[in-house]
MOPAC internal coordinates of N, CA, C and O (Angstrom, degrees):
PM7 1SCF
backbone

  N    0.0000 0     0.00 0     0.00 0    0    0    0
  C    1.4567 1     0.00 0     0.00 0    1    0    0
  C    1.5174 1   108.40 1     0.00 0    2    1    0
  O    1.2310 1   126.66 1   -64.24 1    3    2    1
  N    1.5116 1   104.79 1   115.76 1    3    2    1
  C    1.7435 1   102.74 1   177.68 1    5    3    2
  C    1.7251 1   118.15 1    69.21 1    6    5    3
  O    1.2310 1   136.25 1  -174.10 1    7    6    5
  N    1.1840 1    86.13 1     5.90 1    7    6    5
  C    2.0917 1    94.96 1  -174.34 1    9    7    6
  C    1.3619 1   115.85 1    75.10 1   10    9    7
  O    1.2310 1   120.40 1  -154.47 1   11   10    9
  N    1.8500 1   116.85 1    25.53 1   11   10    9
  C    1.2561 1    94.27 1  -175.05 1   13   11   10
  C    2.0856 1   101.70 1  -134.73 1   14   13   11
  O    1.2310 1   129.34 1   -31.20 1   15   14   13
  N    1.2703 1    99.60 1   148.80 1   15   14   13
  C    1.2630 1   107.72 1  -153.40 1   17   15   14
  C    1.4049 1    98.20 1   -64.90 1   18   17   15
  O    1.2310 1   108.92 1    26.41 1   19   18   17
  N    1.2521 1   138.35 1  -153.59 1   19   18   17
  C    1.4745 1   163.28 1  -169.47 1   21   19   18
  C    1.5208 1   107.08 1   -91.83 1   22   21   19
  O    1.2310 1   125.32 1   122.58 1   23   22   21
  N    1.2281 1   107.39 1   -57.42 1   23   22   21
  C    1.3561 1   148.04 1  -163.37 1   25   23   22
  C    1.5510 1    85.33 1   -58.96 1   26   25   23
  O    1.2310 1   119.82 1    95.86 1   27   26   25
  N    1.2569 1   117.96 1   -84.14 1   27   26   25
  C    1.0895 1   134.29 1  -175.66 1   29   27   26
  C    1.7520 1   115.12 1   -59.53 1   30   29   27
  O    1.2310 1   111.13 1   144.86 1   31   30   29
  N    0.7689 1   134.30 1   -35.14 1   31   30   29
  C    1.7153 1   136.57 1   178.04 1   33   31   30
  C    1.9980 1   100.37 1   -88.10 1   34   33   31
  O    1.2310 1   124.67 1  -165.68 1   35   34   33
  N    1.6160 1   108.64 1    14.32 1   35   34   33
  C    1.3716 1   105.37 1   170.75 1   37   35   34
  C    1.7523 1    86.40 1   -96.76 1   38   37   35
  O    1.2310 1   124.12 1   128.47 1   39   38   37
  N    1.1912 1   109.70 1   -51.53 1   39   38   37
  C    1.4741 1   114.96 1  -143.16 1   41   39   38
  C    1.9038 1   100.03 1   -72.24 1   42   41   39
  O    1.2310 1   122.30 1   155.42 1   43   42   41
  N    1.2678 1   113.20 1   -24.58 1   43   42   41
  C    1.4867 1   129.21 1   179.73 1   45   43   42
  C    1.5051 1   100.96 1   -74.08 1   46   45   43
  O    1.2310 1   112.80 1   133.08 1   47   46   45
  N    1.4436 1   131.20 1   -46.92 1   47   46   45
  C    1.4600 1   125.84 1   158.78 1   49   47   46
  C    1.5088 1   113.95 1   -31.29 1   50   49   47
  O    1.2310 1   126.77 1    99.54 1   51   50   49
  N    1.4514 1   104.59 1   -80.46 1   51   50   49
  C    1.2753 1   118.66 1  -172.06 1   53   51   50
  C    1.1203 1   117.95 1   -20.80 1   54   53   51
  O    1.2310 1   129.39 1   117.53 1   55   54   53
  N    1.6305 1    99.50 1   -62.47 1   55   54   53
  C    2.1153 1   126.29 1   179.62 1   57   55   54
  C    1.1833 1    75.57 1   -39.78 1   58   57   55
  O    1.2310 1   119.87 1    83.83 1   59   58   57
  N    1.6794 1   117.84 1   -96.17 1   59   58   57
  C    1.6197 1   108.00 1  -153.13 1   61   59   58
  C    1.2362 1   140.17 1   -21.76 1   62   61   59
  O    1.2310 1   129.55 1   139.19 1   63   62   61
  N    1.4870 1    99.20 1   -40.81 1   63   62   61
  C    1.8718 1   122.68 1  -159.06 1   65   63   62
  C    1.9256 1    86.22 1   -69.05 1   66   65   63
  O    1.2310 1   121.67 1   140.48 1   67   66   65
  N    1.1388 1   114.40 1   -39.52 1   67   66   65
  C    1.5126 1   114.54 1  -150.98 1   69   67   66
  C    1.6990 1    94.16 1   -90.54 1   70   69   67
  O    1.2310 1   116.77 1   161.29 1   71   70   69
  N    1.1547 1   123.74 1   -18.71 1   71   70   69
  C    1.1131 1   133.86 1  -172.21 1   73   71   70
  C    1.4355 1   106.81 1   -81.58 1   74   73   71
  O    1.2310 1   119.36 1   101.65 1   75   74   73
  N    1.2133 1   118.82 1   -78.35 1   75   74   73
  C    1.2377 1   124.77 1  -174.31 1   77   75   74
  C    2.0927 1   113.25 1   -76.36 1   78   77   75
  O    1.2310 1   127.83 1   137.95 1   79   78   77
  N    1.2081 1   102.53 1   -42.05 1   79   78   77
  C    1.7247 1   123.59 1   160.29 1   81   79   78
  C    2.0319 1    89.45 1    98.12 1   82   81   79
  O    1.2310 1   133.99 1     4.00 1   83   82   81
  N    1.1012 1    90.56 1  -176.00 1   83   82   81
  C    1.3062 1   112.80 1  -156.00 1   85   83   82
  C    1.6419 1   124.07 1   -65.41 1   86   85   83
  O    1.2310 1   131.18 1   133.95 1   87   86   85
  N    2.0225 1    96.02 1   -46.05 1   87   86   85
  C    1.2479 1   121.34 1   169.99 1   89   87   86
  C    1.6038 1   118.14 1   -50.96 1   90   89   87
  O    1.2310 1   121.49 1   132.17 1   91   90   89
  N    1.6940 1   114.75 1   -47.83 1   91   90   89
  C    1.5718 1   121.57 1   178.70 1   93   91   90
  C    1.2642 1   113.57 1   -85.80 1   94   93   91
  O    1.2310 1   118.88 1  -165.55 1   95   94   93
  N    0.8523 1   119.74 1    14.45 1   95   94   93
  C    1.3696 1   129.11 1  -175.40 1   97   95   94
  C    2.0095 1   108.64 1  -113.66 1   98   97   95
  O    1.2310 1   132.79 1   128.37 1   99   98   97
  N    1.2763 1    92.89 1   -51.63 1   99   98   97
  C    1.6807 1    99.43 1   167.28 1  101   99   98
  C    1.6492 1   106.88 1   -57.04 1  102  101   99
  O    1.2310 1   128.68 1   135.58 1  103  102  101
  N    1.4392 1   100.88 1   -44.42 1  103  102  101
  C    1.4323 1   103.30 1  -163.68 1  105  103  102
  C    1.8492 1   102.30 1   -71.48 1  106  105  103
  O    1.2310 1   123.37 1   138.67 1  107  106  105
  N    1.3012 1   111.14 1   -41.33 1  107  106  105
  C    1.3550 1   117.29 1   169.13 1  109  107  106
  C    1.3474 1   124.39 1   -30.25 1  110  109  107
  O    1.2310 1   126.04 1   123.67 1  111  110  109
  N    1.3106 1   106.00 1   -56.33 1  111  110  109
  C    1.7226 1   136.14 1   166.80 1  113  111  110
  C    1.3660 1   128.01 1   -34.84 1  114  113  111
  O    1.2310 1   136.84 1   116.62 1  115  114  113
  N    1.8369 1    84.99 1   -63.38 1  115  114  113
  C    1.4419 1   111.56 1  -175.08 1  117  115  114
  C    2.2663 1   108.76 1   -63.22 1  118  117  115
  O    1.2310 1   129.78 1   149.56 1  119  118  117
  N    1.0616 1    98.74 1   -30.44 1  119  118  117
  C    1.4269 1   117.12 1  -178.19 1  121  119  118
  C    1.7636 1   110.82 1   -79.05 1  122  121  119
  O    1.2310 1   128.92 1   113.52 1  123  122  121
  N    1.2423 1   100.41 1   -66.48 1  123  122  121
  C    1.6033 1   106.14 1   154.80 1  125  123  122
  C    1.8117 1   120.84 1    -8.93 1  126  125  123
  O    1.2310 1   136.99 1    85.52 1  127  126  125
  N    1.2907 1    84.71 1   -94.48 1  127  126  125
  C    1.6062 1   131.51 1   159.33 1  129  127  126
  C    1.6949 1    96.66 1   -18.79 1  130  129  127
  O    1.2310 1   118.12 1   125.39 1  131  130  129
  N    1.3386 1   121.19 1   -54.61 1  131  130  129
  C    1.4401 1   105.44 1  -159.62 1  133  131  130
  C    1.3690 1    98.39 1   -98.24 1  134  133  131
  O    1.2310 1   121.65 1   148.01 1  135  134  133
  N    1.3097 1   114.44 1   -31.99 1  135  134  133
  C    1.7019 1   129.40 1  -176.42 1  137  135  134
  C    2.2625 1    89.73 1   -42.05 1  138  137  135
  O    1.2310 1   134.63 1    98.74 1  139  138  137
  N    0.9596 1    89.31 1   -81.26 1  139  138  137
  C    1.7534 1   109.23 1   179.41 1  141  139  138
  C    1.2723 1   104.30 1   -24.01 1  142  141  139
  O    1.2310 1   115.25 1   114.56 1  143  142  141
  N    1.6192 1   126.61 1   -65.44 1  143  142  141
  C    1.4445 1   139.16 1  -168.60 1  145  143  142
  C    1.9296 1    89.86 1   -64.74 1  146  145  143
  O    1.2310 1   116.81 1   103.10 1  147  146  145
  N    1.0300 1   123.66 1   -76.90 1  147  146  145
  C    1.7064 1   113.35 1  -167.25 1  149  147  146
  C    1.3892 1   113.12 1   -44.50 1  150  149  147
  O    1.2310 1   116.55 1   135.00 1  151  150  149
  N    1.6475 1   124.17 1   -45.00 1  151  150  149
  C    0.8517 1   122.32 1   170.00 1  153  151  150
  C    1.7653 1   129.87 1   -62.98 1  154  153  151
  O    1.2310 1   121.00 1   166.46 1  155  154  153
  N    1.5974 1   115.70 1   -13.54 1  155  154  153
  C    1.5107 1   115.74 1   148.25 1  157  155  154
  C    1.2247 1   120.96 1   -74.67 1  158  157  155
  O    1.2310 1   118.61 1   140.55 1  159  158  157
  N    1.5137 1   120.25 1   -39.45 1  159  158  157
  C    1.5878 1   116.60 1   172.99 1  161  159  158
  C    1.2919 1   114.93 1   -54.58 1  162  161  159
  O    1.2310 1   113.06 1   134.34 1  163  162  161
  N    1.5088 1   130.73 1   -45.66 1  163  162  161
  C    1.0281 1   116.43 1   178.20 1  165  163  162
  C    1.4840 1   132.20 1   -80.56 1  166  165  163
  O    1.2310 1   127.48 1  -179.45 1  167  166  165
  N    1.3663 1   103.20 1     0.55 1  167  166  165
  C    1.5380 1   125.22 1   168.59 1  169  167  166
  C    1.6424 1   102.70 1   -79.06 1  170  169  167
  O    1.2310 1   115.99 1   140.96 1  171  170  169
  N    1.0757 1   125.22 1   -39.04 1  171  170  169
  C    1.6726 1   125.92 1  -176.36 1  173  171  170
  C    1.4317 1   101.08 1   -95.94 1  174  173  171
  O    1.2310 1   107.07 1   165.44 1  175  174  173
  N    1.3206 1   141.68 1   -14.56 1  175  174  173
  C    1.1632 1   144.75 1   171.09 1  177  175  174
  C    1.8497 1   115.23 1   -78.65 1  178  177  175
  O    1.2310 1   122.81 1   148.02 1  179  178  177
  N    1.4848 1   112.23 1   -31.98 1  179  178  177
  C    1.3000 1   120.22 1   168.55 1  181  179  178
  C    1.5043 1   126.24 1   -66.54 1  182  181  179
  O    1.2310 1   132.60 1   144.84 1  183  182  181
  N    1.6370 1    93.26 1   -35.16 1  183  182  181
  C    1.3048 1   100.44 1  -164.50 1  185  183  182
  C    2.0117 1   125.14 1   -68.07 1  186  185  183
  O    1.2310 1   134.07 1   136.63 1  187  186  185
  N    1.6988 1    90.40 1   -43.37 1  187  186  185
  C    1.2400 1    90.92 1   176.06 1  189  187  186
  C    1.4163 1   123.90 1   -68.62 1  190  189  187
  O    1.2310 1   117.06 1   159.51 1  191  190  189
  N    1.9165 1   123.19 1   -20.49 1  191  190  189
  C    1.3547 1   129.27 1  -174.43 1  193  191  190
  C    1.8273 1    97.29 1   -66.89 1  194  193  191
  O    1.2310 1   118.93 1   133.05 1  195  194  193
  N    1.4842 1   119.65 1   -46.95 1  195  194  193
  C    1.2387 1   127.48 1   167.21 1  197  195  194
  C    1.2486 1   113.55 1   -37.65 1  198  197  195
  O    1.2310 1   104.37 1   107.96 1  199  198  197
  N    1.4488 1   146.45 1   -72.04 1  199  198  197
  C    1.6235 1   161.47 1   158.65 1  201  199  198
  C    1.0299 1   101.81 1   -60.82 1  202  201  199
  O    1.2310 1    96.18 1  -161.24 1  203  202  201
  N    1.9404 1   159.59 1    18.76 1  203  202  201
  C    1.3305 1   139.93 1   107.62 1  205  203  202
  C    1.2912 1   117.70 1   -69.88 1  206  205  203
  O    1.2310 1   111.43 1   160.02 1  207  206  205
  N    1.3891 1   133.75 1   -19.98 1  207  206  205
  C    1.4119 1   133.95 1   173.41 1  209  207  206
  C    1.5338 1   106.38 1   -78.13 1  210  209  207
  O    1.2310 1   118.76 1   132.39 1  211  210  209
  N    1.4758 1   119.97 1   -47.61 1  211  210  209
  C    1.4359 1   118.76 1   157.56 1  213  211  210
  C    1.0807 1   124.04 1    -8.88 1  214  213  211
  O    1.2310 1   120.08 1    98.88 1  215  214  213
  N    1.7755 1   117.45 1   -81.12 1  215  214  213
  C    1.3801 1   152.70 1   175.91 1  217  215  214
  C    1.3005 1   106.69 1   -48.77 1  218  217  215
  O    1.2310 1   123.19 1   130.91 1  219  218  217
  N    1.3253 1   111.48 1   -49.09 1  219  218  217
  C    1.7792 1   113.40 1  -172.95 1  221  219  218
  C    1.7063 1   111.60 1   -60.68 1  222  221  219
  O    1.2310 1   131.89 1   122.64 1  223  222  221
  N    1.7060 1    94.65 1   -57.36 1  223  222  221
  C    1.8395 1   100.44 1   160.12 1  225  223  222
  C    1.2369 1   114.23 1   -35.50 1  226  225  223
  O    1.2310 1   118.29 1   118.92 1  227  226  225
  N    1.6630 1   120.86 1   -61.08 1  227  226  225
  C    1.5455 1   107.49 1  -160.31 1  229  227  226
  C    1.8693 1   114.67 1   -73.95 1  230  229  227
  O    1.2310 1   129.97 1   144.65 1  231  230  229
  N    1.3911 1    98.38 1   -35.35 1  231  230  229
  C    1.4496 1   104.47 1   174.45 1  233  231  230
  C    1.5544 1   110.10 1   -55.33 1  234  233  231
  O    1.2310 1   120.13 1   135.18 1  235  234  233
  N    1.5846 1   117.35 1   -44.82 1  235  234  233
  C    1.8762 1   106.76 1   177.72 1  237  235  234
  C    1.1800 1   127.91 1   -52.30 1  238  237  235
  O    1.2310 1   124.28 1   137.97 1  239  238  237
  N    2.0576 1   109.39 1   -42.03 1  239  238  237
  C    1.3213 1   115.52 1   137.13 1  241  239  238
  C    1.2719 1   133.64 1    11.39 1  242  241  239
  O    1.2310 1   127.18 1    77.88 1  243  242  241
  N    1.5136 1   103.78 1  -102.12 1  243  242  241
  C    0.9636 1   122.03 1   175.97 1  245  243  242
  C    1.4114 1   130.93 1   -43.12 1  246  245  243
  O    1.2310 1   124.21 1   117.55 1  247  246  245
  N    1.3465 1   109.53 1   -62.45 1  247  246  245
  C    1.6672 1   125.59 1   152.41 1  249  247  246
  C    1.5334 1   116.25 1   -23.93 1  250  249  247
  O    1.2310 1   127.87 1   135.87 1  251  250  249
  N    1.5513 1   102.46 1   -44.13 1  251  250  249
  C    1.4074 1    83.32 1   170.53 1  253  251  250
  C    1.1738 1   151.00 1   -93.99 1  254  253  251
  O    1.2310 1   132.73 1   162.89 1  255  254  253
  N    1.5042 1    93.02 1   -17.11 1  255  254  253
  C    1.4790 1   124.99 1   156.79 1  257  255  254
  C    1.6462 1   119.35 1   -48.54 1  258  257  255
  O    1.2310 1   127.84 1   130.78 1  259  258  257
  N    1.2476 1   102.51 1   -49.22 1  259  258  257
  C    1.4485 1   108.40 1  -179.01 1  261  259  258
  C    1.7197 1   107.80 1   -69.53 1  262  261  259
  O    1.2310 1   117.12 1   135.98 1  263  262  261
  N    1.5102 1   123.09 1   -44.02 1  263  262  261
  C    1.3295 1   128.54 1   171.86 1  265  263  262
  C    1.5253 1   111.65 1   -54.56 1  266  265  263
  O    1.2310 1   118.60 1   156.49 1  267  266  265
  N    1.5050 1   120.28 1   -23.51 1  267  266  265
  C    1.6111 1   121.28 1   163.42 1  269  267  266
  C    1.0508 1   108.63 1   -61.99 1  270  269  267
  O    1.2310 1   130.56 1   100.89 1  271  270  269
  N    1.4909 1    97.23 1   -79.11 1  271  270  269
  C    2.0463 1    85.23 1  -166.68 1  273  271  270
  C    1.0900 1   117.89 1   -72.68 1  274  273  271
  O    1.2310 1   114.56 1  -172.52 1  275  274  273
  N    1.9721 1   127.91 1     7.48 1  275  274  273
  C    1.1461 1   102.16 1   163.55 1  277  275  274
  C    1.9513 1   116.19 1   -64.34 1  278  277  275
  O    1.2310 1   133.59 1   134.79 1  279  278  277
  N    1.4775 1    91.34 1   -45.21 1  279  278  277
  C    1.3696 1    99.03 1  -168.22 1  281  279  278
  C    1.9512 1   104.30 1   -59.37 1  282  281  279
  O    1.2310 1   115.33 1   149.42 1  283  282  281
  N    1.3801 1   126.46 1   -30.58 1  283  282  281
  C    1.6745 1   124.82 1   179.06 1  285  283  282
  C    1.6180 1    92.82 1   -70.64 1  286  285  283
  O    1.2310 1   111.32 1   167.25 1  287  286  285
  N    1.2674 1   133.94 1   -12.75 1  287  286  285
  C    1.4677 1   112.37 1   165.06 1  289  287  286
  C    1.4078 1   119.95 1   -83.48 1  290  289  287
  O    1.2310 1   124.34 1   157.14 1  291  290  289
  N    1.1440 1   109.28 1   -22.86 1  291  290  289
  C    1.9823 1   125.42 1  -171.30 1  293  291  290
  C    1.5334 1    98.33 1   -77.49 1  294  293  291
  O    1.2310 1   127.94 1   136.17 1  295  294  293
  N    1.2401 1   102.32 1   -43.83 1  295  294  293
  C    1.9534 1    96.40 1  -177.67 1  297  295  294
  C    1.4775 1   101.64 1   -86.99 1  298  297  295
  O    1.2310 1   100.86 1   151.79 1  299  298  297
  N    1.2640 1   152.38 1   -28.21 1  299  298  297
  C    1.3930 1   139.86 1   156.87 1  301  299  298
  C    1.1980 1   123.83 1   -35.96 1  302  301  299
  O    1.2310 1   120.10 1   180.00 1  303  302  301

């Protein structure tokens, strides 16, 4: 990853860990972490309003279709 060994992506942690320390780093996480989760809810929250408007289209459709030939049977 990035050309750099094991060895080396231990010791670049560390730097960080000591750099930034433990607390902003949890908290980093913790923010991360929720950023990701809202951003799936609102991915599964979009989806179904998308596929009830679907349904609603095809059902008016229909409705109206059926309000045709009701009415081509009434004038027959």
């Amino acid at each position: 990853m990035f050309g750099l060994s094991p060895a080396q992506m231990i010791i670049l942690l560390v730097v960080i860990l000591l750099v930034f320390g433990t607390k902003k780093l949890r908290n980093a996480g913790a923010d991360l972490g929720a950023a990701v989760k809202g951003f799936k809810k609102a991915m599964q929250d979009d989806e179904p309003k998308a596929k009830d408007a679907e349904f609603k289209s095809i059902d008016n459709n229909n409705e109206t279709a059926k309000t045709e030939t009701t009415k081509e049977k009434e004038q027959a």
